[in-house]
KEBA-168391 format. One line per 5 residues: number of its first residue (from 1); their letters; for each residue x, y, z of C-alpha. Coordinates in pm, 1 decimal, m for minus. Example, Ala and Ser with C-alpha at 12.3 -4.5 7.8 and 13.67 -1.06 7.14 Angstrom:
1) as) 1230.0/m450.0/780.0 | 1367.0/m106.0/714.0
END
This chain:
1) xxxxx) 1315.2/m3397.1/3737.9 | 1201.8/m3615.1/3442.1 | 1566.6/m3550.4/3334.1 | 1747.7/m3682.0/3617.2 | 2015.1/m3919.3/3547.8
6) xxxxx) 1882.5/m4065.7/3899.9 | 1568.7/m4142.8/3812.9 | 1437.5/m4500.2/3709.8 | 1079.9/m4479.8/3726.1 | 712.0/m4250.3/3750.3
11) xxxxx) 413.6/m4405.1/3971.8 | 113.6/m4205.8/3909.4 | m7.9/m4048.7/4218.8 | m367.2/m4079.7/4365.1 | m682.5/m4004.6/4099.6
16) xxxxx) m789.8/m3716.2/4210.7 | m516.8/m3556.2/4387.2 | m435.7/m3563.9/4727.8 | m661.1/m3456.3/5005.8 | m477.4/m3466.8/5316.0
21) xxxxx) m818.9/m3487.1/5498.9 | m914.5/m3788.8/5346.9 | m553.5/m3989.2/5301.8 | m750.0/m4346.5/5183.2 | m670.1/m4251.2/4872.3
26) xxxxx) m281.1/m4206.0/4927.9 | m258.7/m4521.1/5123.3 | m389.8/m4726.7/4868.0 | m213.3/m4577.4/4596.4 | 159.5/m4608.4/4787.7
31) xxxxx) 49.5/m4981.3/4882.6 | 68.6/m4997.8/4530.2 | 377.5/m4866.4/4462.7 | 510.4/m5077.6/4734.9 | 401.2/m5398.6/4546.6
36) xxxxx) 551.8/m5295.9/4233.7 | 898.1/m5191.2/4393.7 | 877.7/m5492.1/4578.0 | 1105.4/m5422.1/4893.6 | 1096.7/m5141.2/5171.2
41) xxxxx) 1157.0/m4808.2/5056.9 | 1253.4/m4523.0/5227.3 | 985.8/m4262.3/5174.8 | 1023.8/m3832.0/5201.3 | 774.2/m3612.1/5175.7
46) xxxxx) 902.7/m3303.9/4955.6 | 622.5/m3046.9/5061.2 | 399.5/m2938.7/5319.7 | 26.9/m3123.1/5199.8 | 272.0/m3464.2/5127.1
51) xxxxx) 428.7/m3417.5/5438.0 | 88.5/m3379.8/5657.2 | m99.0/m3672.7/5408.8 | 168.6/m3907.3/5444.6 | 198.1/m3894.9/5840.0
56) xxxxx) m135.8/m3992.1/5902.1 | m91.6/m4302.7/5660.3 | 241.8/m4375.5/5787.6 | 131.6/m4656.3/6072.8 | m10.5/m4865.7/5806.5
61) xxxxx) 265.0/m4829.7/5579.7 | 559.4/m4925.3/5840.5 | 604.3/m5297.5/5631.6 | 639.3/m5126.0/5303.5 | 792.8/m4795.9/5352.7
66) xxxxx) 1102.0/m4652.3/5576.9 | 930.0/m4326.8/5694.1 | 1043.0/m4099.6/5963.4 | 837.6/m4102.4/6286.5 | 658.6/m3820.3/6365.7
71) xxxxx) 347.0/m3904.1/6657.2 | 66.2/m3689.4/6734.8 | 28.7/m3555.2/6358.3 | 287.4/m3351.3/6382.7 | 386.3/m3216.4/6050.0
76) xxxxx) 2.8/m3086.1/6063.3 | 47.1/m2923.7/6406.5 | 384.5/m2754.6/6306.6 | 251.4/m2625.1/5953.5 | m33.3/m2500.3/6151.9
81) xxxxx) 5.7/m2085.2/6172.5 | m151.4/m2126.4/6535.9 | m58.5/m2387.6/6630.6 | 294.8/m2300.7/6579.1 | 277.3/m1927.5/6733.6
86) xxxxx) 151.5/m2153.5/7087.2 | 444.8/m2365.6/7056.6 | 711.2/m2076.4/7023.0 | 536.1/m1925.4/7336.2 | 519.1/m2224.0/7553.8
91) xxxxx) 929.7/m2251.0/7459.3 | 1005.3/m1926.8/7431.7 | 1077.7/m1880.3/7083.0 | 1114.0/m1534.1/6948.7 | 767.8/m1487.9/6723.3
96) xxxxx) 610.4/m1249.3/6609.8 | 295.0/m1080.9/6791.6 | 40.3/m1271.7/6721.0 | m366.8/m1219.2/6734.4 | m618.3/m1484.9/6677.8
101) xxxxx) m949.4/m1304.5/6643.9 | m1295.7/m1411.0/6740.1 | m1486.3/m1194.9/6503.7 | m1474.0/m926.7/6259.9 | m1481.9/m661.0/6527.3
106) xxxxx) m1196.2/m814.5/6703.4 | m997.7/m865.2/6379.3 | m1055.3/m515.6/6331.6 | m929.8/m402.2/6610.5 | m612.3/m601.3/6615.2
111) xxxxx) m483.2/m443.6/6313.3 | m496.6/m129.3/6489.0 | m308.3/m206.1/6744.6 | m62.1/m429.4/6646.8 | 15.3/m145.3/6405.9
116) xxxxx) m63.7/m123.6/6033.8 | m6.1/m270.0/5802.6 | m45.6/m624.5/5916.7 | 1.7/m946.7/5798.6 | m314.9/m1149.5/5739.0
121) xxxxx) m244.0/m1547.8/5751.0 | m483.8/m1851.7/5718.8 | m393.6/m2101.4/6004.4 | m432.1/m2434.5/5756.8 | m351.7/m2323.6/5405.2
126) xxxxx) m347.1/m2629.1/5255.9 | m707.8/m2637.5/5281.7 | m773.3/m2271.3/5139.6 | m985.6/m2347.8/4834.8 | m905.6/m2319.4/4468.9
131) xxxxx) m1052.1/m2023.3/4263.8 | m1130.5/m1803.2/4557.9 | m889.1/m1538.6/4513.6 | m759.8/m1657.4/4941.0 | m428.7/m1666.1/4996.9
136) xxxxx) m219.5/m1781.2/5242.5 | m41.1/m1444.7/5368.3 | m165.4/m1093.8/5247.0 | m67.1/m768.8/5357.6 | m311.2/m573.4/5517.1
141) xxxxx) m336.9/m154.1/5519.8 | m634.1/m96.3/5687.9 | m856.2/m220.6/5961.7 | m1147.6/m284.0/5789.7 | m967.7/m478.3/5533.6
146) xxxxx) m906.8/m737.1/5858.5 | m1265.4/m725.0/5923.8 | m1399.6/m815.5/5583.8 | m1100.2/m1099.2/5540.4 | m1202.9/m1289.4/5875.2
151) xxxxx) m1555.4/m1284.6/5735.5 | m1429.8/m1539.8/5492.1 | m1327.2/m1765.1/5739.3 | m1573.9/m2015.9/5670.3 | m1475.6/m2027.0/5315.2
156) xxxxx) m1179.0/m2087.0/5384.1 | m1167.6/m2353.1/5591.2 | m940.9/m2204.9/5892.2 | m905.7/m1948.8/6131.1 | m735.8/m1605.1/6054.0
161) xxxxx) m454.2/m1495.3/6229.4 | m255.1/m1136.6/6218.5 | 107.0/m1092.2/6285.4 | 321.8/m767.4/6345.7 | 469.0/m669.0/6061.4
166) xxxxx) 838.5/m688.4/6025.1 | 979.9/m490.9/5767.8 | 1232.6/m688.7/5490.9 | 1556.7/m545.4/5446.3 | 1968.0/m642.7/5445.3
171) xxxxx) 2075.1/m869.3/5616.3 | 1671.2/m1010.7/5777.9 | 1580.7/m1277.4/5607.8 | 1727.9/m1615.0/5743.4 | 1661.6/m1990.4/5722.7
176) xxxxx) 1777.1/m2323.3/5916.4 | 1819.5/m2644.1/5766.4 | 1844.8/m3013.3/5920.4 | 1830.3/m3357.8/5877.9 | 1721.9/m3499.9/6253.4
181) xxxxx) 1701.5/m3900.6/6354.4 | 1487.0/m4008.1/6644.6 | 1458.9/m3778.3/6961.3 | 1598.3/m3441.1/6750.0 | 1934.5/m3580.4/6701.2
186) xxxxx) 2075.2/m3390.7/6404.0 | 2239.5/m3547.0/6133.3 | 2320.2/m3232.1/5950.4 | 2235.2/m2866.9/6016.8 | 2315.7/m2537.2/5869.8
191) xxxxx) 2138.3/m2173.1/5898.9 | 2206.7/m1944.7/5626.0 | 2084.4/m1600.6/5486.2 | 1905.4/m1526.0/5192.7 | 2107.2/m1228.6/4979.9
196) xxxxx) 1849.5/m1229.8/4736.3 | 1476.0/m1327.5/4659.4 | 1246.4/m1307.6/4362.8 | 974.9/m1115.0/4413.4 | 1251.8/m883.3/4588.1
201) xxxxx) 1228.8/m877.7/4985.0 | 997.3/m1145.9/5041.2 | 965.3/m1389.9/4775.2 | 1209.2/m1756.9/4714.0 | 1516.2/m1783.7/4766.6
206) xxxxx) 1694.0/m1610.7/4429.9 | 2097.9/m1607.1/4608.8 | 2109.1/m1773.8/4970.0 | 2473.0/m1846.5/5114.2 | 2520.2/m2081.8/5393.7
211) xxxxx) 2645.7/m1891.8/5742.8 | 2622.2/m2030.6/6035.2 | 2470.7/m1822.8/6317.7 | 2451.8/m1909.9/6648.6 | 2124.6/m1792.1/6734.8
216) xxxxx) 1928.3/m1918.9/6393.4 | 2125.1/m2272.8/6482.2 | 2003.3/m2256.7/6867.6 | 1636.3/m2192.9/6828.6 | 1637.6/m2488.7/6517.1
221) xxxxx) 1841.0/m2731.9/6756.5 | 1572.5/m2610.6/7063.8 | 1273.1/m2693.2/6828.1 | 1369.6/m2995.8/6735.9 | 1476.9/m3174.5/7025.7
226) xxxxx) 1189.9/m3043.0/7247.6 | 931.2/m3198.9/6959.9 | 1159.4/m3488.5/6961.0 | 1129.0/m3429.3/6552.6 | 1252.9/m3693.3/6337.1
231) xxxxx) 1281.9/m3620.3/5927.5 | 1387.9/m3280.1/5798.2 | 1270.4/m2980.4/5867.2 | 1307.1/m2594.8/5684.7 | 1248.9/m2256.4/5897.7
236) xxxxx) 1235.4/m1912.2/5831.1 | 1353.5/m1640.1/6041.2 | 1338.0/m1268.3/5986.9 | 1521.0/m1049.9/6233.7 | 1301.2/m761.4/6374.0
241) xxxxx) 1464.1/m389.6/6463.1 | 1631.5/m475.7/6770.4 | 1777.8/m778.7/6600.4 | 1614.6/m1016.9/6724.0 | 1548.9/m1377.4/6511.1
246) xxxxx) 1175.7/m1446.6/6520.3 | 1063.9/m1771.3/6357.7 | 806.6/m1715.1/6095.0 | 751.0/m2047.2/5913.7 | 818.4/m2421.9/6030.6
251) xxxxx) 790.4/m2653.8/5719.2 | 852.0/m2965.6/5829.7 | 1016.8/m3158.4/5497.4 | 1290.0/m3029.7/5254.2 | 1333.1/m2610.8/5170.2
256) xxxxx) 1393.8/m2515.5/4802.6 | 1717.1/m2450.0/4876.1 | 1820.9/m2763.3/5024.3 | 2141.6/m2806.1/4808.3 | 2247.6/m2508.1/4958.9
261) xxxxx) 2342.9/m2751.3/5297.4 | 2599.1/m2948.2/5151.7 | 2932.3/m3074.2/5287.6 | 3240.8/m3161.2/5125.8 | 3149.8/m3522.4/5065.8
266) xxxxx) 2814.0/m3464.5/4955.4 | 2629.9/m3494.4/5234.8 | 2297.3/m3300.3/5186.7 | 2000.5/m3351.4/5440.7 | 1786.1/m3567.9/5216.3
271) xxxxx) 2128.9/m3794.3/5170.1 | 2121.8/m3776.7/5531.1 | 1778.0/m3922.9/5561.9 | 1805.3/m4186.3/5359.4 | 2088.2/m4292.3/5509.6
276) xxxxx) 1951.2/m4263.1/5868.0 | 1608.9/m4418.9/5752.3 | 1800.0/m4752.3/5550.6 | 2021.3/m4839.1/5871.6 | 2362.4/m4701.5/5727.8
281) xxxxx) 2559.5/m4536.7/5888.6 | 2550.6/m4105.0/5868.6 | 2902.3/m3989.9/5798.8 | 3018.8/m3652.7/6035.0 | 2910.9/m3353.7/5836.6
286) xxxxx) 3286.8/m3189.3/5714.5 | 3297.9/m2846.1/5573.5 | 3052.3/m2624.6/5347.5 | 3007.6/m2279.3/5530.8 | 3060.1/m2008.7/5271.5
291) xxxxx) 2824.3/m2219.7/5003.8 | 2656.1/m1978.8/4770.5 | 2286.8/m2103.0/4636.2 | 2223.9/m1981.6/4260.5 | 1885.8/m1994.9/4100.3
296) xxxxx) 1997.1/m1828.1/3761.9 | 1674.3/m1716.3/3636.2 | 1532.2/m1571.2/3937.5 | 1827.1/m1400.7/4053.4 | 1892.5/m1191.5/3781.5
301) xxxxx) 1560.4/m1110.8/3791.9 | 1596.0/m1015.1/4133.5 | 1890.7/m827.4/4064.9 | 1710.9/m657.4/3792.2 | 1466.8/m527.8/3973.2
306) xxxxx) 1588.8/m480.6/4335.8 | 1957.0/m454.0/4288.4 | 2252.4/m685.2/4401.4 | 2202.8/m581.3/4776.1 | 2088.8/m805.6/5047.2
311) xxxxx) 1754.4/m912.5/5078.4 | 1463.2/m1155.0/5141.3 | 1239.9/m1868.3/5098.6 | 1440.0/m2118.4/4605.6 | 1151.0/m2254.9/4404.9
316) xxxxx) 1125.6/m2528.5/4107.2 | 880.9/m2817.1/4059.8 | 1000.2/m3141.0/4154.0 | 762.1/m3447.7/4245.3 | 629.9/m3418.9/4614.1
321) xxxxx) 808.8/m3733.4/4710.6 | 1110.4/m3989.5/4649.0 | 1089.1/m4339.9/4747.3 | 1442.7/m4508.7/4689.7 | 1501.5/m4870.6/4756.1
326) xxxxx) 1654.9/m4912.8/5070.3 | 1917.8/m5174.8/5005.5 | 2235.9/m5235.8/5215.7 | 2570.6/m5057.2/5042.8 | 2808.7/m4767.2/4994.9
331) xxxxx) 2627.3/m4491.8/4782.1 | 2809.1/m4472.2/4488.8 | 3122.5/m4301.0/4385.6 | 2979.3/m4046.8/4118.3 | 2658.2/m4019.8/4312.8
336) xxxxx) 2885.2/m3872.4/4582.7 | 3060.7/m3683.5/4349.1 | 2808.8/m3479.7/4178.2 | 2579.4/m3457.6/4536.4 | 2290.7/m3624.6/4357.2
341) xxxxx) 2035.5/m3872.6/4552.2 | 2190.1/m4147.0/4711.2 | 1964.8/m4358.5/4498.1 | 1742.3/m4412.7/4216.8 | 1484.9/m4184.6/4299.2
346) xxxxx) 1126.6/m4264.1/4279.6 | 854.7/m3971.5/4255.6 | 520.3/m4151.5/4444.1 | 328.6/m3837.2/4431.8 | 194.3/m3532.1/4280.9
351) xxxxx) 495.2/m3234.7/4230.5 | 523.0/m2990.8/4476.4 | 703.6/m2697.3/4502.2 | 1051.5/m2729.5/4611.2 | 1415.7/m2711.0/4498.2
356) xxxxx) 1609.0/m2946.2/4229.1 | 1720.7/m3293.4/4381.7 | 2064.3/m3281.6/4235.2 | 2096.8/m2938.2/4101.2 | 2412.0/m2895.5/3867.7
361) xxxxx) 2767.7/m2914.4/3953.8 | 2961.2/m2691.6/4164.9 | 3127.0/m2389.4/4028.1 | 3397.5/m2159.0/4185.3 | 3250.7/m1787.7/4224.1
366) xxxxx) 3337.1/m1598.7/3897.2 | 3316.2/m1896.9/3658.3 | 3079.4/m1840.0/3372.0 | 2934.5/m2172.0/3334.9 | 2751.0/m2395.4/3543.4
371) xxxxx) 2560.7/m2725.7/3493.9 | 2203.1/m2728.7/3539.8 | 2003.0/m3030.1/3648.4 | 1655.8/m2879.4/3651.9 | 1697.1/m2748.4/3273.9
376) xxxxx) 1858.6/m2664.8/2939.4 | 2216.5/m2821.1/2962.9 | 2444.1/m2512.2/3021.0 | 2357.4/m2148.4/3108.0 | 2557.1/m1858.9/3199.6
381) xxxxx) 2565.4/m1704.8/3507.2 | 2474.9/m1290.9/3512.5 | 2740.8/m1068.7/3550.0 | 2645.7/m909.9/3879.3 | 2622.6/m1267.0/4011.5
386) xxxxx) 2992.3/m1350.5/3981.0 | 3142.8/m1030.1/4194.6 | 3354.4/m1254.1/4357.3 | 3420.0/m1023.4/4627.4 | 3071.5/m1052.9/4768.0
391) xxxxx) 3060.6/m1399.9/4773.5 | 3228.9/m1626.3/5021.3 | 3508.8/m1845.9/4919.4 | 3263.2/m2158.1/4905.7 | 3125.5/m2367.9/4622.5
396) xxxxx) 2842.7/m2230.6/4426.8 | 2532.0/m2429.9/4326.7 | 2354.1/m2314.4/4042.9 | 2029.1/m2380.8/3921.3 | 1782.3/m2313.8/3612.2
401) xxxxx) 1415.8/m2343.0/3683.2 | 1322.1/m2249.4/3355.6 | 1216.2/m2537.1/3224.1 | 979.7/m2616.2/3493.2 | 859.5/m2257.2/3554.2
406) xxxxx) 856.4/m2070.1/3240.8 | 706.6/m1705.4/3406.7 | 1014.4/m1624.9/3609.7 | 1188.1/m1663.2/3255.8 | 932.9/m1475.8/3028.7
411) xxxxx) 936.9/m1173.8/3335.7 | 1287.8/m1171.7/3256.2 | 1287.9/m1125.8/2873.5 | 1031.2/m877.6/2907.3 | 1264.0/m697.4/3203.4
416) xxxxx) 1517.3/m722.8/2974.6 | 1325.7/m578.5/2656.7 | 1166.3/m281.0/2857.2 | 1485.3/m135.5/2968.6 | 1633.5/m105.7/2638.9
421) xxxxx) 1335.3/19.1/2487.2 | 1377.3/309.6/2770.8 | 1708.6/383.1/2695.0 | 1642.4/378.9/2362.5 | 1413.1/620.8/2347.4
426) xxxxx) 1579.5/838.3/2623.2 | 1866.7/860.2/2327.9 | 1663.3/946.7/2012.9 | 1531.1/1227.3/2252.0 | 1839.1/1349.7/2336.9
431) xxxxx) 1744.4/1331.2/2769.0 | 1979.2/1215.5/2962.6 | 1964.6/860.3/3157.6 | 1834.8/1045.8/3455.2 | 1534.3/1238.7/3296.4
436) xxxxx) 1438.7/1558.2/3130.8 | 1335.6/1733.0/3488.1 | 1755.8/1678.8/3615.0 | 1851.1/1791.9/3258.6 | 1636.0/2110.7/3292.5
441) xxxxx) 1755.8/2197.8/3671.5 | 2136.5/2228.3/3555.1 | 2046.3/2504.3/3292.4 | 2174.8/2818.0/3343.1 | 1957.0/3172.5/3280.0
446) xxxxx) 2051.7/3305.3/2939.4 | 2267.4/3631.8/2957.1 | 2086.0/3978.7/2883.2 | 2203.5/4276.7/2718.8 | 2370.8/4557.4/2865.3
451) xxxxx) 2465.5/4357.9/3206.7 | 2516.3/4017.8/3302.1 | 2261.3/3873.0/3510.9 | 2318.1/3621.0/3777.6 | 2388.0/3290.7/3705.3
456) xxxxx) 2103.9/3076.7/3844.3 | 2264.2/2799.0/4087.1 | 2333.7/2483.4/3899.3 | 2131.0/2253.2/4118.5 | 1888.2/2337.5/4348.8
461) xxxxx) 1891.3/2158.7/4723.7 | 1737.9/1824.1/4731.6 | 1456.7/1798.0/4934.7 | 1424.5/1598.3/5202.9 | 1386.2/1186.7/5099.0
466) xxxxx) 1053.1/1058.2/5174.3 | 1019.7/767.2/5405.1 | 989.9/469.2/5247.3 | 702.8/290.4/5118.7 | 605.0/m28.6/5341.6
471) xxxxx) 802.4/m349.9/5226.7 | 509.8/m553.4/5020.8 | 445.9/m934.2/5148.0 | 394.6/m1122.2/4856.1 | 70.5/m1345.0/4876.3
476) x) 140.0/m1694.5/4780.2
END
């Protein structure tokens, strides 16, 4: 971000960090920032604990700030694990089964029988504490595993819940996009499918590609206008076994992969905001299905590890927030052009984790090149990642989180090093690719004398495959 050809100035964010608990802090370090800009600004939360914090400051900050509305601590009640399972059942949003327990016994017992293994969540984990070894989502393979986890619940500062497991594979993993202005009213929407994620199944979105589906785009429209949500919002879908969408996550601000959502002219849904929240008006979203979302690093990675097959929400570090001066005006030309902010951007608070701003240019599937606005000027796309024929004919946007998250990079190298070593030493051994036991089974029985002795069959049946082990959930 500190690269950004958009960006015109760094205010310091709260001492201490922020504590979206106790928001006196925030408020009187974005009064601040509101004194040295000097005129309104629009203001957009970039991740969940922003997004929460700066709603409950927003009513004293409606002089200095253009912030979407949002009543009744909303962003707080929709991150909420709970709160959010009560809302999909009072509208009749496909979920997953959900238990809140009691007690330890009761925990217990609701791993057994919604069916194990089962997916542990805290209800608030922006409040999980540092150092703790608590996460925010665990897979769970045995009952008593529940019952010592809801133990912690003190410690961790909110109530456990456990979902049905749904098992990750091609074609599951979906998300839905959108830019609303007051009362729900979209300004730009888009659902689209996630072809590959580092970690593989469940991890950030590594390749998404923008495709609209009706029933991802109906239950994102339904939410919306029936919390009369204004701002922009990112959910996660996974489609079960009967193929049904069931909403797993509500994050009410910008997804990682927000460039993914953007139209021929530009149009993006933080563009969208700003435009909405300065008083200008919001052009008709034109084009963009068939997009393809690159994160270079992570999706070779992926690819590495899991194949170039379908899979399982992109990740860099950007600052949690813009604030861009909301003056009167046409965004400008190569602003449009190159899909960056509609304005000099202004970072007001600590980084959280979310996608690139203005990530890179757009590239035609099979190009070799792409420009990277998250890192190192130029780098090339994989080789598996330009097989043009399963992409869509859309635009690709690539980008290179390197620079801001070195491990994705170093896991890389060392994927990289480890398989030649293997194949390396596979050749001074003189085994073939596929191992010494495959080499041995196509050996035939040495001849005797005096009579020829039956062959032995070159390849013995293959037994039966076992089932699969259980997708793993990635804690985060």
């Amino acid at each position: 971000m500190g690269r950004s050809r958009y960006l015109r100035a760094v205010h310091p964010g709260p001492a201490g960090g922020l504590d979206p608990e106790a928001p006196e802090a925030l408020l009187e370090c974005l009064t601040g920032v509101s004194e040295r800009i000097g005129r309104p600004a629009v203001l957009i939360a970039m991740d969940d604990l922003s997004a929460i914090a700066v709603s409950r400051v927003a009513p004293m900050l409606t002089d200095r700030f253009r912030i979407p509305h949002q009543p009744d601590n909303l962003p707080a009640r929709v991150a909420d694990k709970a709160e959010l399972s009560r809302l999909c059942a009072r509208w009749d949003v496909p979920h997953p089964e959900t238990v809140i327990p009691a007690s330890g016994a009761e925990a217990a017992e609701a791993a057994w029988r919604l069916g194990l293994p089962v997916i542990a969540k805290w209800s608030r984990p922006w409040l999980l504490p540092s150092g703790t070894g608590l996460r925010s989502t665990t897979l769970l393979h045995a009952a008593a595993e529940a019952r010592r986890l809801y133990e912690r619940s003190a410690e961790a500062g909110s109530r456990l819940l456990l979902q049905r497991f749904l098992p990750a594979g091609p074609d599951t993993d979906w998300f839905f996009h959108g830019a609303f202005a007051r009362g729900g009213h979209p300004l730009i929407t888009g659902s689209g499918r996630k072809e590959l994620s580092w970690p593989v199944r469940t991890g950030l979105t590594a390749v998404g590609r923008w495709l609209p589906d009706p029933a991802v785009e109906e239950a994102g429209l339904r939410l919306a206008e029936r919390l009369g949500y204004q701002g922009i919002l990112d959910l996660d879908f996974r489609r079960d076994e009967r193929g049904v969408f069931r909403l797993v996550d509500f994050n009410p601000r910008p997804g990682a992969q927000f460039r993914l959502f953007t139209d021929a002219g530009g149009l993006d849904v933080v563009r969208a905001m700003y435009l909405d929240l300065a008083g200008r008006r919001v052009p008709e979203p034109s084009g963009g299905p068939g997009r393809v979302f690159v994160a270079e690093n992570y999706a070779l990675l992926a690819a590495l590890r899991g194949g170039w097959r379908p899979r399982r929400h992109s990740a860099g570090t950007v600052p949690a927030a813009f604030s861009a001066p909301a003056a009167p005006g046409a965004p400008g030309e190569a602003a449009r052009r190159q899909g960056g902010p509609p304005a000099a951007g202004r970072p007001v608070l600590p980084a959280g984790r979310v996608g690139p701003a203005g990530a890179g240019r757009p590239l035609v599937p099979g190009g070799r090149k792409a420009v990277a606005g998250a890192g190192p000027g130029r780098a090339e796309v994989p080789g598996p990642l330009r097989v043009a024929p399963r992409v869509a004919r859309g635009r690709v946007e690539a980008a290179w989180f390197a620079a801001d998250d070195p491990l994705p990079f170093l896991a890389m190298l060392a994927a990289f090093l480890g398989r030649g070593a293997g194949k390396a030493g596979r050749v001074l051994r003189g085994v073939p690719e596929h191992g010494r036991r495959r080499a041995r089974a196509v050996v035939r029985a040495p001849r005797q004398r005096g009579r020829d002795m039956p062959a032995a069959p070159a390849s013995r049946p293959a037994p039966p495959e076992a089932p699969a082990e259980p997708d793993e959930l990635v804690t985060r």
